[in-house]
Backbone as CSV, one residue per row, in Angstrom:
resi,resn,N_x,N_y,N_z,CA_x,CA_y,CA_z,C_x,C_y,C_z
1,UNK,6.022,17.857,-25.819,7.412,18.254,-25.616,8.339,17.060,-25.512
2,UNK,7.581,16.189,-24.929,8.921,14.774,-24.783,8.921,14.336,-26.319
3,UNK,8.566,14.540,-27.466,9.196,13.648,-28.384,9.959,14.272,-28.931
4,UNK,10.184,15.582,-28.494,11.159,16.390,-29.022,12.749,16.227,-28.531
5,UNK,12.914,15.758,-27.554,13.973,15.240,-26.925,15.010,14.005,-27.238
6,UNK,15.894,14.553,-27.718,16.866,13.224,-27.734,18.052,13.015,-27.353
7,UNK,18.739,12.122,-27.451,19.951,12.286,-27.367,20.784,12.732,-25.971
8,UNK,19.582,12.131,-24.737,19.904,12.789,-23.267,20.643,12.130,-22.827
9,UNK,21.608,12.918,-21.791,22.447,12.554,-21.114,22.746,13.423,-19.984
10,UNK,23.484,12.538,-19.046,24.047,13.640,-17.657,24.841,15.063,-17.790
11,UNK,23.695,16.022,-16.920,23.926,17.408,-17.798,25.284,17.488,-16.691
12,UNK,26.501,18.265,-17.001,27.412,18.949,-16.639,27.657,20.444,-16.805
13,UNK,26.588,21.426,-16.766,26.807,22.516,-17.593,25.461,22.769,-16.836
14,UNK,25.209,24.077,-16.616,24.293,24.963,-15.843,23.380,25.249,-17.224
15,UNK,22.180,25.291,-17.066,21.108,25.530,-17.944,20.229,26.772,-17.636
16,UNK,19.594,26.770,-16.438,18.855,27.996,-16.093,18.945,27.650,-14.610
17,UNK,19.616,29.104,-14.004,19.436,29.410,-12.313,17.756,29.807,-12.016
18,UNK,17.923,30.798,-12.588,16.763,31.794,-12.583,16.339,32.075,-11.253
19,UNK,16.999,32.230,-10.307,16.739,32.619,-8.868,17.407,34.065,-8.730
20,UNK,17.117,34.570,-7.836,17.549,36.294,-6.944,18.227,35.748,-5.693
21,UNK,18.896,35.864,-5.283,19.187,35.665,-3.830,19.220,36.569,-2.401
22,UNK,18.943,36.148,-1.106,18.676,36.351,-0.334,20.153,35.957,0.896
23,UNK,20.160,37.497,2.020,21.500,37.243,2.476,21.238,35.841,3.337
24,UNK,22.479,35.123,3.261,22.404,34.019,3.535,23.772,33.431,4.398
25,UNK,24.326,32.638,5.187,25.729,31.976,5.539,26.463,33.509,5.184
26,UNK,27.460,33.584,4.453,28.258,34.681,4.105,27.802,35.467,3.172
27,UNK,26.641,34.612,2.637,26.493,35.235,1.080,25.897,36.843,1.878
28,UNK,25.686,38.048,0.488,25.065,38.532,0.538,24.472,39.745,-0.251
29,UNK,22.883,39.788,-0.413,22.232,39.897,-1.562,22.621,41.717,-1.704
30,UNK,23.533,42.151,-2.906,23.507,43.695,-2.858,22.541,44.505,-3.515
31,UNK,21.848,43.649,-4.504,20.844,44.165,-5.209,19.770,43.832,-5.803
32,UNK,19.188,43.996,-5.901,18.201,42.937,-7.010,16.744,44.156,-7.477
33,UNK,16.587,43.714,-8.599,15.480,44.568,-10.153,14.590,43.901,-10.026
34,UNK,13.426,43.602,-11.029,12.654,43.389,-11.656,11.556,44.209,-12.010
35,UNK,11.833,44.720,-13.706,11.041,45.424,-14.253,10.093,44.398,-15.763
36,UNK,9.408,45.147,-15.853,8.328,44.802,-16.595,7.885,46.011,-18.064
37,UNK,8.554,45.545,-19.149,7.775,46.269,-20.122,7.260,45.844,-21.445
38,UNK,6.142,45.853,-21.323,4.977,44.781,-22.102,4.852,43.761,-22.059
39,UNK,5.225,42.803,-22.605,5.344,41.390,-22.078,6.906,40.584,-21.729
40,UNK,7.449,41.844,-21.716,9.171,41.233,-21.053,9.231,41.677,-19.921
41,UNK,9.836,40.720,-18.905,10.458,40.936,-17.956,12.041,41.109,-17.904
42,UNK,12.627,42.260,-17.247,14.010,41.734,-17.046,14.267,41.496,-14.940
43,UNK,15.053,40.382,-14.752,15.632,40.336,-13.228,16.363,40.447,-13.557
44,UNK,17.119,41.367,-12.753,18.765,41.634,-12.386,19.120,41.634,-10.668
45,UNK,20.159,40.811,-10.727,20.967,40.693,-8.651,22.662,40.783,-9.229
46,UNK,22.945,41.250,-8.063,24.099,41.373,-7.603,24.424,40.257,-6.472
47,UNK,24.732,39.302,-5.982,25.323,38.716,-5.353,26.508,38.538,-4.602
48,UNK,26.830,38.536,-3.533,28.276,38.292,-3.058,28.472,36.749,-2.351
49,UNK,29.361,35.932,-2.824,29.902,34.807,-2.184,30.879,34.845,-1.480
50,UNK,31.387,34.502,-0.500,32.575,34.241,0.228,33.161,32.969,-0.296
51,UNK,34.180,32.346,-1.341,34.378,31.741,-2.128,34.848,32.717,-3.392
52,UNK,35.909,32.132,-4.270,36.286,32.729,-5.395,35.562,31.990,-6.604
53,UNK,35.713,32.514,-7.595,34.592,32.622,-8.755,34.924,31.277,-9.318
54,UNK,36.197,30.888,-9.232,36.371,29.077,-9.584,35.328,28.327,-9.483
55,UNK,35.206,28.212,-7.679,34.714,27.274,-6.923,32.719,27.910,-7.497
56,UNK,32.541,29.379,-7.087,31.276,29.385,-6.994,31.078,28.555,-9.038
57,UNK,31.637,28.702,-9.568,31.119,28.681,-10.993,31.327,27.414,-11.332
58,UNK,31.915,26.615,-10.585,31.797,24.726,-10.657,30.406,24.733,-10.446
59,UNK,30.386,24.936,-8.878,28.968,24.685,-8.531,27.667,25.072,-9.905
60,UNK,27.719,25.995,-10.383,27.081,26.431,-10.620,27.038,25.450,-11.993
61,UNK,28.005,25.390,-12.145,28.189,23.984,-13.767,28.210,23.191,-13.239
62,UNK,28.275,22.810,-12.528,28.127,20.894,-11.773,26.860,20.303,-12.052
63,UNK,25.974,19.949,-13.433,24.884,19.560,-13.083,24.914,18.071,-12.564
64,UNK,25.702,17.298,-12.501,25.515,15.977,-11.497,25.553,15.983,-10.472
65,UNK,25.442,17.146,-9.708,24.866,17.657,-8.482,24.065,18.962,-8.346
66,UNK,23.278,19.111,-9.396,22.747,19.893,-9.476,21.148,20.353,-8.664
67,UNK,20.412,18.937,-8.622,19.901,18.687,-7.857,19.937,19.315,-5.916
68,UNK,21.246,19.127,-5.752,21.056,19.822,-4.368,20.970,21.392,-4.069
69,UNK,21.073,22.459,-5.619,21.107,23.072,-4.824,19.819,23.960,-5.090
70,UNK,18.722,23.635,-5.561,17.135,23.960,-5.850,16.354,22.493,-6.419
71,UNK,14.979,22.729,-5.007,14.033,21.494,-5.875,13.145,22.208,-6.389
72,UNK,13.136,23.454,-7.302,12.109,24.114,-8.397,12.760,22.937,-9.582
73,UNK,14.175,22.641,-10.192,13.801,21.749,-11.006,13.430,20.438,-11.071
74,UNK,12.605,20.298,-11.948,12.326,18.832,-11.729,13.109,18.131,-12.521
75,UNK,14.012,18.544,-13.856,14.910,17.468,-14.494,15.184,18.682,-15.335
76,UNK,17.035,18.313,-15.783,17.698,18.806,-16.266,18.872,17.904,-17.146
77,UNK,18.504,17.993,-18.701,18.987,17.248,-19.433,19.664,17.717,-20.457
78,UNK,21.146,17.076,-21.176,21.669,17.363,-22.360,21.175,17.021,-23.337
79,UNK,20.668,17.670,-24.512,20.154,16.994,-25.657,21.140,17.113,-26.812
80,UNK,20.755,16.786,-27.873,21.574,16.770,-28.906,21.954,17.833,-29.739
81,UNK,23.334,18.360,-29.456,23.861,20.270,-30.192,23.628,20.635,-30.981
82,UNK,23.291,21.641,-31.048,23.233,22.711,-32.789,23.840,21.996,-33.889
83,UNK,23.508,22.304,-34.960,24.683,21.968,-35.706,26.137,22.739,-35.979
84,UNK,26.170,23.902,-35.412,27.391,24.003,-35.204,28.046,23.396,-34.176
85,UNK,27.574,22.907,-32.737,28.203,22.149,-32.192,28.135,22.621,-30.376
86,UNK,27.214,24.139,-30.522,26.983,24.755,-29.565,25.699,23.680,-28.320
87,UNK,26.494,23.767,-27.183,25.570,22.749,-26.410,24.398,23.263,-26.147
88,UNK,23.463,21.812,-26.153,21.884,22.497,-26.048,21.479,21.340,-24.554
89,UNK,20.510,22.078,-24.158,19.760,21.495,-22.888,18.507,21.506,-22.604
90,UNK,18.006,20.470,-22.102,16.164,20.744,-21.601,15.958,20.697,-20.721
91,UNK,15.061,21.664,-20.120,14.781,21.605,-18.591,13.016,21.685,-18.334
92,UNK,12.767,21.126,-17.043,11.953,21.508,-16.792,11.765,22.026,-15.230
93,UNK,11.038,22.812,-14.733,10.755,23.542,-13.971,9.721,23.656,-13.509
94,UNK,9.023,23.682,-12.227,7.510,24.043,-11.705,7.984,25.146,-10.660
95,UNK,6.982,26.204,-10.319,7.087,27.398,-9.771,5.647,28.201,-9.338
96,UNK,5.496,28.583,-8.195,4.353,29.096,-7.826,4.788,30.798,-7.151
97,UNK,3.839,31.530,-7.874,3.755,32.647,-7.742,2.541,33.469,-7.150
98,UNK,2.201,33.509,-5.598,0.891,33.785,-5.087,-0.046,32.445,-5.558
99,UNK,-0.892,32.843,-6.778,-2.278,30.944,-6.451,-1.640,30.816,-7.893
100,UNK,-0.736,31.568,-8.820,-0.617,30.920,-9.644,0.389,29.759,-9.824
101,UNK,0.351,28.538,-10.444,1.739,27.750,-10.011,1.900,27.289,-11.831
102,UNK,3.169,26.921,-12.161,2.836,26.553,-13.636,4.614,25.527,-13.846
103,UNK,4.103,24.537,-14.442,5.158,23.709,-14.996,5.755,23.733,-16.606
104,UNK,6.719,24.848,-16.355,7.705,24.976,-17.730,8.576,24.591,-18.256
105,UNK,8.397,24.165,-19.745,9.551,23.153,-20.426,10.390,24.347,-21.022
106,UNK,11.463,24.174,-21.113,12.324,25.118,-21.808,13.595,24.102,-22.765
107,UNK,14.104,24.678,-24.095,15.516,24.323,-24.433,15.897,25.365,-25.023
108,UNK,17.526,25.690,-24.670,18.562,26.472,-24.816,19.639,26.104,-25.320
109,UNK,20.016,27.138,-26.040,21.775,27.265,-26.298,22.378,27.571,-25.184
110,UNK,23.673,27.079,-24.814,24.646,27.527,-23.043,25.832,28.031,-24.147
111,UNK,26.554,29.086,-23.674,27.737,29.358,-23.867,28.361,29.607,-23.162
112,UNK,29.556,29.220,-22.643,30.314,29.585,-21.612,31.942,29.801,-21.531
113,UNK,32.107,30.546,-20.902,33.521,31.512,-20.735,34.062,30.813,-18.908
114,UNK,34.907,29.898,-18.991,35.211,29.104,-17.304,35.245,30.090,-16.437
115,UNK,34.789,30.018,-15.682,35.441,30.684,-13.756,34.590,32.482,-14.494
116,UNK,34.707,32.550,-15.317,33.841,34.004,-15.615,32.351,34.522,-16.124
117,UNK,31.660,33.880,-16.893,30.191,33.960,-18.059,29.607,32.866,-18.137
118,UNK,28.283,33.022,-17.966,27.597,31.816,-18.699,26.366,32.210,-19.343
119,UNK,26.210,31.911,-20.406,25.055,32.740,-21.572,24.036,31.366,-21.646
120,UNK,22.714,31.835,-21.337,21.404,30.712,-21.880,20.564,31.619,-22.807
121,UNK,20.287,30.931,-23.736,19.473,31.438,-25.066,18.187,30.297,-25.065
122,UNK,17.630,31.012,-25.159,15.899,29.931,-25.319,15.715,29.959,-26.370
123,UNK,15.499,28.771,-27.003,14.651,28.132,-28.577,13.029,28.384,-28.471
124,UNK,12.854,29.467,-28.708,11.487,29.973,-28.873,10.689,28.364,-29.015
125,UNK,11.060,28.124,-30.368,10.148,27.110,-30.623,9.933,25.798,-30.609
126,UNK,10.899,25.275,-29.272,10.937,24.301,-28.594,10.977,24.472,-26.772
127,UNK,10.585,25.714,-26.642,9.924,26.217,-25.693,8.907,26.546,-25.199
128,UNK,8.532,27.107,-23.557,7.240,27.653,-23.391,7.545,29.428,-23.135
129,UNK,8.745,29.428,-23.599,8.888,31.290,-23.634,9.214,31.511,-24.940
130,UNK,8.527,32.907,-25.176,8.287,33.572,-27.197,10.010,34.007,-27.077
131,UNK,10.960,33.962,-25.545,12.068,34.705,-25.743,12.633,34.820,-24.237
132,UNK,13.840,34.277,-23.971,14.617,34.123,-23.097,16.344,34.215,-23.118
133,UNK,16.657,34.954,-22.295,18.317,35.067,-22.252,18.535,35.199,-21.158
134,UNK,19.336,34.641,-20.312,20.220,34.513,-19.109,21.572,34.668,-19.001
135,UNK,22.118,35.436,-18.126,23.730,35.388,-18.021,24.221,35.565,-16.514
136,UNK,25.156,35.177,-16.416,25.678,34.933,-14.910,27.229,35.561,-15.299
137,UNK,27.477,36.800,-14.588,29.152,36.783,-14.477,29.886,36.933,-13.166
138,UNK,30.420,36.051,-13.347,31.380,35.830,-12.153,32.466,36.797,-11.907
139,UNK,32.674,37.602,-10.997,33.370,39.105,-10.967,34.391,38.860,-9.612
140,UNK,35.478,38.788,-9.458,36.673,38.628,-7.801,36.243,40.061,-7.384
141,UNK,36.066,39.620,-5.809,35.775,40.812,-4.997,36.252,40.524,-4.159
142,UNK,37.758,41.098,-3.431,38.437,40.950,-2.298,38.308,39.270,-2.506
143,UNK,37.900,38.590,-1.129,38.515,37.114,-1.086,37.511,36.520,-1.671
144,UNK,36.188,36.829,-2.382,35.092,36.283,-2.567,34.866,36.360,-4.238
145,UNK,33.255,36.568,-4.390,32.637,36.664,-5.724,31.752,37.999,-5.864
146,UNK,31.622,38.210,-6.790,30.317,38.970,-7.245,29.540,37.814,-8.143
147,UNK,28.141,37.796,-7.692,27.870,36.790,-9.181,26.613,38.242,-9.588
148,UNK,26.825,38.453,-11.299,25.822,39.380,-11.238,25.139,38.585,-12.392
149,UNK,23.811,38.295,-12.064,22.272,37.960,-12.827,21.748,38.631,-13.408
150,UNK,21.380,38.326,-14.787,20.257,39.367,-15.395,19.812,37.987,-16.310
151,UNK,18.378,37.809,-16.089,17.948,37.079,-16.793,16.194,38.380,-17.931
152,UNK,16.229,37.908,-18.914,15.272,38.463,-20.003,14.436,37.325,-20.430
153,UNK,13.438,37.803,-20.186,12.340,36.452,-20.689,10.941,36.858,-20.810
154,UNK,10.195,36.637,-22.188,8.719,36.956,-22.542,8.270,35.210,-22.319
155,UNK,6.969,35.171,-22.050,6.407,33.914,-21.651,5.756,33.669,-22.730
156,UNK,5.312,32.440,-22.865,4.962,31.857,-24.312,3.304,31.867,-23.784
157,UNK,3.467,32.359,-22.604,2.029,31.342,-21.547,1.304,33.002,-21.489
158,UNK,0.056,32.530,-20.748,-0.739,33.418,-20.431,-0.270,33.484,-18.773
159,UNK,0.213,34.991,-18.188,0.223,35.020,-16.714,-0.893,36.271,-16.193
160,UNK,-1.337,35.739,-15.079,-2.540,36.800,-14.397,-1.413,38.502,-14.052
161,UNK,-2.652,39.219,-14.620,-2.102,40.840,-14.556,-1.690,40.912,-13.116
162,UNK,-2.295,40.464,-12.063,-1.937,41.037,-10.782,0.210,40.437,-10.525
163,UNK,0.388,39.463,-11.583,1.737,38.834,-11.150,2.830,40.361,-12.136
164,UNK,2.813,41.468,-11.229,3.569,42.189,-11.576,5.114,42.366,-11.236
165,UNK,6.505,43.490,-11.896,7.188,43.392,-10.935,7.730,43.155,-9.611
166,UNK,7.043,43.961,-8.855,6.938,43.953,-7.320,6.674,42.151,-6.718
167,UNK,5.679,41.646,-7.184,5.141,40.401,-6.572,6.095,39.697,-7.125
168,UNK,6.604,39.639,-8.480,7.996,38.759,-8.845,9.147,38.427,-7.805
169,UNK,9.171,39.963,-7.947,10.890,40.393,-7.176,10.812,39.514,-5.667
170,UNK,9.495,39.522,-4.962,9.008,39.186,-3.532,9.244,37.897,-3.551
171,UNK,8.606,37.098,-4.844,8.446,35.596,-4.288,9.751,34.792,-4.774
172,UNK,10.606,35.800,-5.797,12.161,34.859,-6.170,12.642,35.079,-5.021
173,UNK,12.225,36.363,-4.072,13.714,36.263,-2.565,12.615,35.171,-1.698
174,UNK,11.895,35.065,-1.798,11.388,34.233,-0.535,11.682,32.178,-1.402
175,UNK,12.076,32.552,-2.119,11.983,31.090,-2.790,13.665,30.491,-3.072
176,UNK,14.361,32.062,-3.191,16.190,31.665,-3.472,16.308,31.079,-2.363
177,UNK,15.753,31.377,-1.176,16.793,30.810,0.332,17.679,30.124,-0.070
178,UNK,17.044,28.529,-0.116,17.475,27.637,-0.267,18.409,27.016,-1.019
179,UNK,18.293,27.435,-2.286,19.633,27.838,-3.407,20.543,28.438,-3.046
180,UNK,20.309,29.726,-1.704,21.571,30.821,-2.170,22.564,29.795,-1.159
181,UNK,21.877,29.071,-0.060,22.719,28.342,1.031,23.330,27.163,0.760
182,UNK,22.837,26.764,-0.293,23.133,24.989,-0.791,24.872,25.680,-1.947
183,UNK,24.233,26.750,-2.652,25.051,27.234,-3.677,26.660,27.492,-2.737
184,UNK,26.331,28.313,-1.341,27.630,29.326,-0.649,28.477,28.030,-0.050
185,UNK,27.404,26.725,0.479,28.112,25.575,1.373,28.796,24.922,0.147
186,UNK,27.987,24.590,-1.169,29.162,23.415,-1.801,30.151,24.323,-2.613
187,UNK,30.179,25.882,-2.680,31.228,26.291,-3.261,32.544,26.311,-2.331
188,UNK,32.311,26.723,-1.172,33.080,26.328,0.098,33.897,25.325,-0.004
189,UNK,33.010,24.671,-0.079,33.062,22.839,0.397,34.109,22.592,-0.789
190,UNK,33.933,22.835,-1.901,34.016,22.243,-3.354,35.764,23.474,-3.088
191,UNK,36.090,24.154,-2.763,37.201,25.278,-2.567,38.227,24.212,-1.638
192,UNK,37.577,24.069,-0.679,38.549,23.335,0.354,39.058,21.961,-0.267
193,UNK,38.157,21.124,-0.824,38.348,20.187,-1.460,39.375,20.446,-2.166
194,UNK,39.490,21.086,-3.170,40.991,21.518,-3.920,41.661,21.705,-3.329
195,UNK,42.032,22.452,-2.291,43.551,23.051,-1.881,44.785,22.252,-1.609
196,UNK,45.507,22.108,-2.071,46.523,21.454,-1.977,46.895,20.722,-0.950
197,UNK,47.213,19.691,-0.325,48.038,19.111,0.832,49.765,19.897,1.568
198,UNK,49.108,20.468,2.765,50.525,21.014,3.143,51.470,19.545,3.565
């Protein structure tokens, strides 16, 4: 996978969340899926931030601080665009699910719509998934956010039968904590920072 890579640089642009979240500081979790049919999975959450969709959706594109707010990735890089011009990214990721644990390379197309959408498309064949799509929309709810998740993804990999819906859904809330709190403090943080000088 590394000689496939070029052209890296400091990512600014969100690549893959792939977390559920758990109620947290203000946040709090309204929903969350995960179904299974044949070898696709879909997750879907509902999210609420206390923060408006600006601030949460910097954060969420800020990759030069991306780092603080999950250590599932281990590196997150810009590579060199489509040829139409659409930005591409590589990531990698390690993740343990009950005894299974597995380190995944992924690259994507990002498309994005500011303060509202963000679309990830997986390159099958500069990936370790046969098929991946992610989207995040950022929705105003009273003084806050909705962020709603649905990520789609077939694995390129072999996973043990017992890692079904149910055990998915269990170990993304026991594993978001930490994301959903790092995500609610620097959107905050990153809100106040703007506001104007009285």
């Amino acid at each position: 996978m590394a000689n496939r890579i070029q052209g890296l640089r400091r990512p600014t642009v969100p690549v893959l969340l792939g977390l559920i979240a758990v109620p947290a500081l203000a946040a709090d979790l309204l929903d969350v899926t995960v179904e299974k049919e044949g070898d696709r999975y879909t997750m879907a959450s509902r999210t609420y931030f206390e923060a408006p969709p600006e601030a949460v959706f910097r954060v969420l594109s800020d990759y030069d601080r991306f780092e603080r707010i999950s250590s599932i990735f281990e590196d997150v890089r810009f590579i060199a665009p489509a040829t139409d011009g659409t930005p591409r990214a590589y990531t990698l990721l390690k993740g343990c699910v009950l005894f299974f644990c597995k380190t995944i390379e992924r690259i994507e197309e990002l498309h994005f719509t500011p303060h509202s959408r963000i679309v990830a498309e997986v390159e099958p064949e500069h990936s370790d998934f046969a098929y991946g799509r992610t989207e995040w929309r950022f929705v105003p709810s009273g003084t806050g956010t909705e962020v709603h998740y649905r990520m789609d993804m077939e694995p390129g990999f072999w996973v043990p039968p017992l890692i079904g819906p149910y055990v998915m859904k269990r170990s993304f809330r026991s594993d978001a904590v930490e994301a959903l709190e790092r995500i609610e403090a620097l959107a905050l943080s990153d809100d106040r920072d703007r506001e104007p000088a009285s």
